[in-house]
C-alpha positions as CSV (number, residue, x, y, z in Angstrom):
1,X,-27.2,-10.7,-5.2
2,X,-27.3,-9.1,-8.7
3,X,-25.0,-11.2,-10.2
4,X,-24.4,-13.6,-13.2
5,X,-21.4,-16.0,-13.8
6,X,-20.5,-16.2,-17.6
7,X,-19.2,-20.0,-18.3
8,X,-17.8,-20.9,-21.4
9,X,-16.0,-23.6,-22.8
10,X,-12.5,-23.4,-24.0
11,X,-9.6,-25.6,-24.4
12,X,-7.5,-27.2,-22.7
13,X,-4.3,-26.5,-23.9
14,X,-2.9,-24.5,-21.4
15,X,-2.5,-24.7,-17.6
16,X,-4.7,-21.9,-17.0
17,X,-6.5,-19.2,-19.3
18,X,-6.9,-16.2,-18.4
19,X,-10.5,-14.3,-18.4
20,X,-9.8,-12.2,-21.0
21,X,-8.8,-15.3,-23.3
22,X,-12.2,-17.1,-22.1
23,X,-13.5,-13.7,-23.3
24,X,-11.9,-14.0,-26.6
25,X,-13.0,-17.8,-27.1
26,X,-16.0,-17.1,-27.1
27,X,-15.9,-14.5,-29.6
28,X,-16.8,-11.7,-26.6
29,X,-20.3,-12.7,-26.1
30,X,-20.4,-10.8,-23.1
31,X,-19.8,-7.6,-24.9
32,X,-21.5,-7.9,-28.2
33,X,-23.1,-4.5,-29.3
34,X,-22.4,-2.9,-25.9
35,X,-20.5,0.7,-25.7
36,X,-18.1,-0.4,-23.0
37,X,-15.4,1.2,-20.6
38,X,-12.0,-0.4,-19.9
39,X,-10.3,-0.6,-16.2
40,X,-7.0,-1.7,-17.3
41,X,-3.3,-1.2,-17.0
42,X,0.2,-3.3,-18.5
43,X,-1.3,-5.9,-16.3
44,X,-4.1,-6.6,-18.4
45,X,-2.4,-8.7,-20.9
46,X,-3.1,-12.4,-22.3
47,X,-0.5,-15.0,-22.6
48,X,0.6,-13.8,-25.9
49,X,1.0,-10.3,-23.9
50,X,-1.4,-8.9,-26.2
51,X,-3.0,-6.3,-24.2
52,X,-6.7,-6.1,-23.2
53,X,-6.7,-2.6,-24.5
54,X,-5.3,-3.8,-28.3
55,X,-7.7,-6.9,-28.0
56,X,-11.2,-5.0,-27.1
57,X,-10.2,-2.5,-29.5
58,X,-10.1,-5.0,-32.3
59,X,-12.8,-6.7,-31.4
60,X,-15.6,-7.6,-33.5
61,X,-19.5,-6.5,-32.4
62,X,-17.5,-4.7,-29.6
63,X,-17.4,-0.5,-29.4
64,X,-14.3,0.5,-26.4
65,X,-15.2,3.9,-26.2
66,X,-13.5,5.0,-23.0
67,X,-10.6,4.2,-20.8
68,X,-10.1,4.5,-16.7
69,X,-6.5,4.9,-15.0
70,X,-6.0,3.1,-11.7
71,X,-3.0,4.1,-9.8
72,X,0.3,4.2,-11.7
73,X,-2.1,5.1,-14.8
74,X,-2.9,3.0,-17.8
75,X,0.6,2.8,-18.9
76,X,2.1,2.2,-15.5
77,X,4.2,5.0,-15.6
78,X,3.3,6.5,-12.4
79,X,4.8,6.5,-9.6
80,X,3.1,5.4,-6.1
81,X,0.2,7.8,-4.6
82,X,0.8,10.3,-7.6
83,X,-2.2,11.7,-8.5
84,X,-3.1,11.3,-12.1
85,X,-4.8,13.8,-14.8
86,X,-7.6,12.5,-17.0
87,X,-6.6,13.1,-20.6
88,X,-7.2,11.9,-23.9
89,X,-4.8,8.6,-25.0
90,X,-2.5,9.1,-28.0
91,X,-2.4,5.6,-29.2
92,X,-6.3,5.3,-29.3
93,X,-7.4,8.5,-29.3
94,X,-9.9,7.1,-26.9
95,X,-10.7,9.4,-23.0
96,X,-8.4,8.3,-20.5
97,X,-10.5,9.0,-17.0
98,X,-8.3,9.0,-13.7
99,X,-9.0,7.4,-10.7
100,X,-6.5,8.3,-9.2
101,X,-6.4,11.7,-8.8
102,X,-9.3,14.3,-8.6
103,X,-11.7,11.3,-7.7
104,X,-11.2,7.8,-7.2
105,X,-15.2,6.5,-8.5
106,X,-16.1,6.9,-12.1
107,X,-18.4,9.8,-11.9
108,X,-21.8,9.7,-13.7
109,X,-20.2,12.0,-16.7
110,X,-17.6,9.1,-17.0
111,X,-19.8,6.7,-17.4
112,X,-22.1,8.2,-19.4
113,X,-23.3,6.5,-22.3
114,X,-21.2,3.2,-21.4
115,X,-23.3,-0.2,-21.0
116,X,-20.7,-2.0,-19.2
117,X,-17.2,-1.3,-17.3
118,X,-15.2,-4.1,-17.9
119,X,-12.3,-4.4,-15.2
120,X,-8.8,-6.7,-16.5
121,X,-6.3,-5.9,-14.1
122,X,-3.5,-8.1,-11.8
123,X,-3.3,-7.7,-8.2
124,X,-0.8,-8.9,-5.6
125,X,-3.3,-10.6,-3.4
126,X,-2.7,-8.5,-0.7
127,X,-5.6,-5.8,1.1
128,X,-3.3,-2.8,0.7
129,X,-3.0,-3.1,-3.1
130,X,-5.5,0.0,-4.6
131,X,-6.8,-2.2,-7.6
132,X,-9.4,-3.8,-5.2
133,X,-10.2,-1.0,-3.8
134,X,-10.8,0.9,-7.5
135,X,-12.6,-1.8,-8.1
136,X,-15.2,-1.9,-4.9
137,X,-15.9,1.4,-6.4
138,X,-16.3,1.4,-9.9
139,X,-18.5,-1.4,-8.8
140,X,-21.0,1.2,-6.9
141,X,-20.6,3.7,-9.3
142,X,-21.8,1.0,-12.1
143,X,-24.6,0.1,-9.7
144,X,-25.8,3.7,-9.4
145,X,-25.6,4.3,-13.2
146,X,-27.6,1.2,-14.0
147,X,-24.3,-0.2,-15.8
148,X,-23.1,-3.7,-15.8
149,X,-19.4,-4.6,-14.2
150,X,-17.5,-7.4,-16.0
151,X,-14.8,-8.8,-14.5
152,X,-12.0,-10.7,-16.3
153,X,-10.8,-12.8,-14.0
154,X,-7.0,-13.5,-13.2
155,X,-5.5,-15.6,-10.8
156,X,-4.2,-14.4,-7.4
157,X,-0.4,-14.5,-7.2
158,X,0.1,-16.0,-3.7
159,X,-2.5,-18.6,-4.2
160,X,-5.8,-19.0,-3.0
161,X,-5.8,-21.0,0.0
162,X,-3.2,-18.4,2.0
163,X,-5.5,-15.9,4.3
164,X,-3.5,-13.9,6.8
165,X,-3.8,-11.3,8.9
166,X,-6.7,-9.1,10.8
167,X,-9.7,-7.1,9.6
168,X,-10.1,-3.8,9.1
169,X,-11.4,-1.2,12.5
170,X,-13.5,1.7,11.2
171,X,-11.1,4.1,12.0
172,X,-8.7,3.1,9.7
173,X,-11.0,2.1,6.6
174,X,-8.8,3.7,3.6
175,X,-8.3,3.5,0.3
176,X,-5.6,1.0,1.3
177,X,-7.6,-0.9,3.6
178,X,-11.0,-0.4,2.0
179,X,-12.7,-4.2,2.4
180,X,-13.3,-5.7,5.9
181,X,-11.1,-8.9,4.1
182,X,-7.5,-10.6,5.7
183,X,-4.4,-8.5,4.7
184,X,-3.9,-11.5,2.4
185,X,-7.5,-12.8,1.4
186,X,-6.6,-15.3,-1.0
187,X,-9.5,-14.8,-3.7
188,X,-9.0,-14.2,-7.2
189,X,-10.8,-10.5,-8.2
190,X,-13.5,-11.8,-9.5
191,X,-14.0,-14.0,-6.6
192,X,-13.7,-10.8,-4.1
193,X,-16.1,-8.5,-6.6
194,X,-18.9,-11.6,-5.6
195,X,-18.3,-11.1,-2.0
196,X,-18.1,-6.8,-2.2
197,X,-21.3,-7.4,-4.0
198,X,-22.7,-10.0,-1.7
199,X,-22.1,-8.4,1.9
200,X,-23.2,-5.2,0.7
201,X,-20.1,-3.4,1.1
202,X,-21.3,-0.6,-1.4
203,X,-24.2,0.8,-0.9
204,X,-26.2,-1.0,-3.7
205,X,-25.2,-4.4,-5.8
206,X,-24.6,-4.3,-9.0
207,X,-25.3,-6.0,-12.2
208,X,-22.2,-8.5,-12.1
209,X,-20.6,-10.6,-14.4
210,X,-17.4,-12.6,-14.1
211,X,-15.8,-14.1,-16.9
212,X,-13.6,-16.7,-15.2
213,X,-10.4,-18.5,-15.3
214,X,-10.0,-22.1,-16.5
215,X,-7.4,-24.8,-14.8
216,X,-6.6,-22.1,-11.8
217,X,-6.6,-24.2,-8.5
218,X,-6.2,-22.8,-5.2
219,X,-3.1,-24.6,-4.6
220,X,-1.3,-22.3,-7.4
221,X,1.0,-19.3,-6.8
222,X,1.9,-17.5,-10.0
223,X,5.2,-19.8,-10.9
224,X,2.6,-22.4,-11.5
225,X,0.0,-20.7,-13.9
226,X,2.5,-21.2,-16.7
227,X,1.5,-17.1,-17.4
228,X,3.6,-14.4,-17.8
229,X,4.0,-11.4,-15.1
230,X,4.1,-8.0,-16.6
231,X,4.6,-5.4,-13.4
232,X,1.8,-4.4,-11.9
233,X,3.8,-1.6,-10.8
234,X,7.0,-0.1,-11.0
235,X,8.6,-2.0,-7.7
236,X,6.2,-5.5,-8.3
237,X,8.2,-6.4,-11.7
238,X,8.3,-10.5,-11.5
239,X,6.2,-13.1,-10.5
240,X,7.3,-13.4,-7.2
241,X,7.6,-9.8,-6.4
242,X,4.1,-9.9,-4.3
243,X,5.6,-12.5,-1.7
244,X,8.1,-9.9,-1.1
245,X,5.5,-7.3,-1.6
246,X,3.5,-9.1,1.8
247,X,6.5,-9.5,3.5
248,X,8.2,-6.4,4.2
249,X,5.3,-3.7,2.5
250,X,4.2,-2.5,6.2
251,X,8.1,-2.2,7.3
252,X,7.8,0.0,4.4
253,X,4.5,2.5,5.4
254,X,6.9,3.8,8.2
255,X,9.0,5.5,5.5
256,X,12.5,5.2,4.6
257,X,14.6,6.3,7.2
258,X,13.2,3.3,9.5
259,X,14.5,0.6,7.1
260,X,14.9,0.1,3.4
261,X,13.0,-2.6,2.1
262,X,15.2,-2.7,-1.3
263,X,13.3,-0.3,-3.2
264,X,15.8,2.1,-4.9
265,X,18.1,-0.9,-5.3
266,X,17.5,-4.0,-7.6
267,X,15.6,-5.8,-5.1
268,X,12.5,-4.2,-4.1
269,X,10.7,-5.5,-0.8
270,X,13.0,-8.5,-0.8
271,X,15.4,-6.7,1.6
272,X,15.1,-5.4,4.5
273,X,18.3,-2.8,6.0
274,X,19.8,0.1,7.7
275,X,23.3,2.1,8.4
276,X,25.3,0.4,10.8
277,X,23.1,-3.1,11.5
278,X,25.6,-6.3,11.9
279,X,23.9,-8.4,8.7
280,X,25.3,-11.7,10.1
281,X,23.6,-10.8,13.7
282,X,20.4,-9.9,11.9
283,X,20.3,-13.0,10.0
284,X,21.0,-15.6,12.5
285,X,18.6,-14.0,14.8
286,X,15.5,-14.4,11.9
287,X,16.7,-17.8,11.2
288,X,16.7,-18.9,14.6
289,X,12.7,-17.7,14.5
290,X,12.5,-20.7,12.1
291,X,9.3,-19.7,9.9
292,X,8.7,-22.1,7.4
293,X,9.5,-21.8,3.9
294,X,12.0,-19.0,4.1
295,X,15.4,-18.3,4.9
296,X,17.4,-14.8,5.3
297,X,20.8,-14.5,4.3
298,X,23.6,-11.5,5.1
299,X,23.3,-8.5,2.4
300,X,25.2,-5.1,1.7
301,X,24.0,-2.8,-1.0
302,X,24.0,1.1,-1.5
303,X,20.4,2.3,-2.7
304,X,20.3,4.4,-5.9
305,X,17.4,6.5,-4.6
306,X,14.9,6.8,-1.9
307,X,15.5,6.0,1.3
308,X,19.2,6.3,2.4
309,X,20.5,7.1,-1.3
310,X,24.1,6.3,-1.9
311,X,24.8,4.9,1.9
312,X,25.8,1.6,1.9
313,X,23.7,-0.2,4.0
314,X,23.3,-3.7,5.4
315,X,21.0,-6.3,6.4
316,X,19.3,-9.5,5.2
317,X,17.7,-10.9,1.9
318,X,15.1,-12.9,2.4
319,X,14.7,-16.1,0.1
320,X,11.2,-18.3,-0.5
321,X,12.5,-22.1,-0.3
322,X,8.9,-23.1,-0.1
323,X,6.6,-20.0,-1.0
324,X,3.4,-21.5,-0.1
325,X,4.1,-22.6,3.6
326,X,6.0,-19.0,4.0
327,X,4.1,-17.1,6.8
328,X,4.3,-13.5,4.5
329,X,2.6,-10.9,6.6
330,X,4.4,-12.6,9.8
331,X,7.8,-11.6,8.4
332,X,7.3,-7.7,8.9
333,X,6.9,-8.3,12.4
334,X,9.4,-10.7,13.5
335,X,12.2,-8.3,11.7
336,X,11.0,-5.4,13.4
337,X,11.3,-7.3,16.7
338,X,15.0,-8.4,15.2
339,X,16.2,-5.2,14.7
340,X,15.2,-3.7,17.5
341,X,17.1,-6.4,19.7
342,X,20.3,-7.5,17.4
343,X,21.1,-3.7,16.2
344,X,19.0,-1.3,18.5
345,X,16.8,0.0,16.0
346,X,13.3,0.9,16.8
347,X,11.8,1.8,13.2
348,X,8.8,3.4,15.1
349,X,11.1,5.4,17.1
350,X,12.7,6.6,13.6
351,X,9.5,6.9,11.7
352,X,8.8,10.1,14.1
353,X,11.8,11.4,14.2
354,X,11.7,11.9,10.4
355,X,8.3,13.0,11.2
356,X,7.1,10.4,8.6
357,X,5.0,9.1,11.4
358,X,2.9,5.8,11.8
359,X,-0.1,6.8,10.2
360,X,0.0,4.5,6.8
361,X,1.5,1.9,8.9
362,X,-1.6,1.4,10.7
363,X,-3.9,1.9,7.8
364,X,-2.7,-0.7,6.1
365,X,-2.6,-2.6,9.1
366,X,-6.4,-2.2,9.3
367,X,-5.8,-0.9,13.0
368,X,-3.2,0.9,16.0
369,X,-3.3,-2.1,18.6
370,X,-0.7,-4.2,16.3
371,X,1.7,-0.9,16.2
372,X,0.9,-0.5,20.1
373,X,1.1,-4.2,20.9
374,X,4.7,-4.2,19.6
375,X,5.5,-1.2,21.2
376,X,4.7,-2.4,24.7
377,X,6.9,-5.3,24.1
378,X,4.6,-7.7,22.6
379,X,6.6,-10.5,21.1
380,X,6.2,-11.7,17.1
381,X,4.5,-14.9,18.0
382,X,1.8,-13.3,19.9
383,X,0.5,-11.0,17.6
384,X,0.6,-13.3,14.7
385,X,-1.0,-16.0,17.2
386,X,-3.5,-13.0,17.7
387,X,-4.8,-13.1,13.6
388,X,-6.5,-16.7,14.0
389,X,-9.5,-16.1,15.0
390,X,-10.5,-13.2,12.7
391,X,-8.4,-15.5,9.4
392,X,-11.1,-18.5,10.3
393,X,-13.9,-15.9,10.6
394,X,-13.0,-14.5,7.4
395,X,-12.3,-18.1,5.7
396,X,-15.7,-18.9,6.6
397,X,-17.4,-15.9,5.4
398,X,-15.6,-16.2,2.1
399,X,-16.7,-19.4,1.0
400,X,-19.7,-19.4,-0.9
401,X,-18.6,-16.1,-3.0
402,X,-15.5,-18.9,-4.5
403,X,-15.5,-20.0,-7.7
404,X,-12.6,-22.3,-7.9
């Protein structure tokens, strides 16, 4: 594996430093006298919130001469699945190169010139989250231009000991399911761009470096790094938002009209809803399923926008008494199987008759036999029970690409 691990002392001060303050501390050895290229987004911030941007640009012995958007652009402006324009930043003056729009891999004209990509943003933790997957491939792309990837490493907001979830079929590889990893993989990004190197998952490795975190431990989910959450995007805007994220983001694939997961309220993904469902009904029936670490309690609200847009609606909230015992990708299914029983709602059933169809739903699933599983009756419990033995394949697999 083409791959080096950049180590370097710093204090210890803080709970956990970030990459791109190991980076700094060491006055950016990595980068000295290189032209480099910046994947980066509000994410990619330090503690002081300085962004990675404002840091490498002020750098000394370091020459940021280009810029690449992910999805929701640099700024984080834009929306989900927009497609974005390459342009030319206005605060910089330095190329902004999408990718997220007319291709999703650095091409060799945006990378000409450049001796390293360096790659700074937050993920959720979860498979279905694009950053990964932009990163996979401005890994290859790197690899076939003979330019070094640098990772600055960030921790992974539900922790690092939580895998859940199947593996990806063939047939539904996609940009949101583009690794053969667990929905929830529990690997820092730097950890996962070892194992995309490692298992060649693109077609050649490439010239890796990770600059890593200090005083991260698996145990950790984001309230414990003692680091500030910037959004990662527009309906992820706390520190907990990725729980939520995992727990109700497939609900979500099978478009509005099914159920409303919050977004277009003030709660994204931390609700899940419909016209005419009896909230204490729905409720008791997911509290009787007794998962641990998390508790659902009655909710009415009247979404702003999106999906059913000024109906008033009703269903549950969910709360995280114990976040890292909370069975996240689980909860997606047992409310689907709630709703259909306490309020007659089969979200399946309504995703084709909006004709939004199943489609993403199964993508992100990583395959059809979950959707078809529930839909010949298949209970909760057995398709969760179902994950195991593909979660302590992938645990195994894993293991010597972690750094922490």
């Amino acid at each position: 594996m083409a791959a080096s691990l950049a180590w370097v002392s710093c204090s210890t001060e803080a709970p956990v430093k970030l990459g791109n303050e190991v980076l700094a501390e060491s006055g950016f050895a990595a980068l000295k006298g290189k032209r480099v290229g910046l994947i980066t987004n509000p994410s990619g911030v330090n503690r002081h919130l300085e962004t990675t941007l404002d840091v490498l640009r002020r750098a000394p012995g370091v020459q940021l001469v280009a810029l690449f958007g992910p999805e929701h652009g640099i700024y984080g402006d834009v929306p989900a699945g927009d497609k974005i324009q390459s342009r030319t930043d206005e605060r910089s003056g330095l190329p902004v190169h999408s990718l997220y729009g007319a291709t999703r891999k650095p091409t060799p004209e945006m990378l000409q010139g450049l001796d390293a990509v360096v790659y700074d943003l937050q993920d959720t933790g979860c498979r279905s989250y694009t950053y990964i997957s932009t990163m996979g491939v401005a890994m290859e792309a790197c690899a076939e231009a003979g330019i070094e990837f640098i990772v600055l490493d960030r921790p992974n907001p539900l922790g690092g000991l939580r895998v859940e979830g199947g593996l990806v079929e063939a047939p539904f590889r996609s940009f949101v399911s583009q690794w053969d990893i667990a929905y929830v993989y529990g690997m820092t990004c730097g950890e996962l761009a070892r194992m995309i190197n490692g298992e060649g998952w693109i077609k050649q490795p490439c010239k890796l470096t990770v600059i890593p975190l200090r005083g991260w431990k698996r145990s950790m989910v984001w309230r414990d790094t003692g680091l500030p959450w910037v959004p990662t995007s527009p309906h992820v805007p706390h520190g907990e938002s990725p729980l939520f994220q995992v727990a109700t983001g497939m609900i979500g694939e099978l478009g509005g009209k099914a159920a409303s997961t919050g977004i277009g309220y003030t709660l994204p993904f931390q609700c899940i809803a419909a016209p005419g469902v009896d909230k204490h009904r729905l409720a008791e029936a997911l509290n009787a399923c007794q998962l641990p670490g998390v508790r659902f309690a009655p909710v009415t609200y009247k979404p702003y926008y999106f999906a059913f847009e000024n109906q008033v609606i009703s269903g549950v909230q969910i709360y995280f008494t114990d976040p890292a015992r909370a069975p996240l990708t689980a909860i997606n299914f047992y409310a689907i199987e709630a709703l259909k029983r306490v309020a007659g709602l089969d979200v399946f059933q309504e995703a084709v008759q909006s004709k939004r169809g199943f489609g993403m739903f199964d993508k992100v699933n990583g395959t059809d036999a979950t959707r078809k599983a529930l839909q010949e009756g298949k209970s909760a419990a057995e398709i969760v029970a179902a994950w195991q033995p593909a979660e302590e394949a992938f645990r195994k697999q894993r293991q010597k690409y972690l750094l922490y």
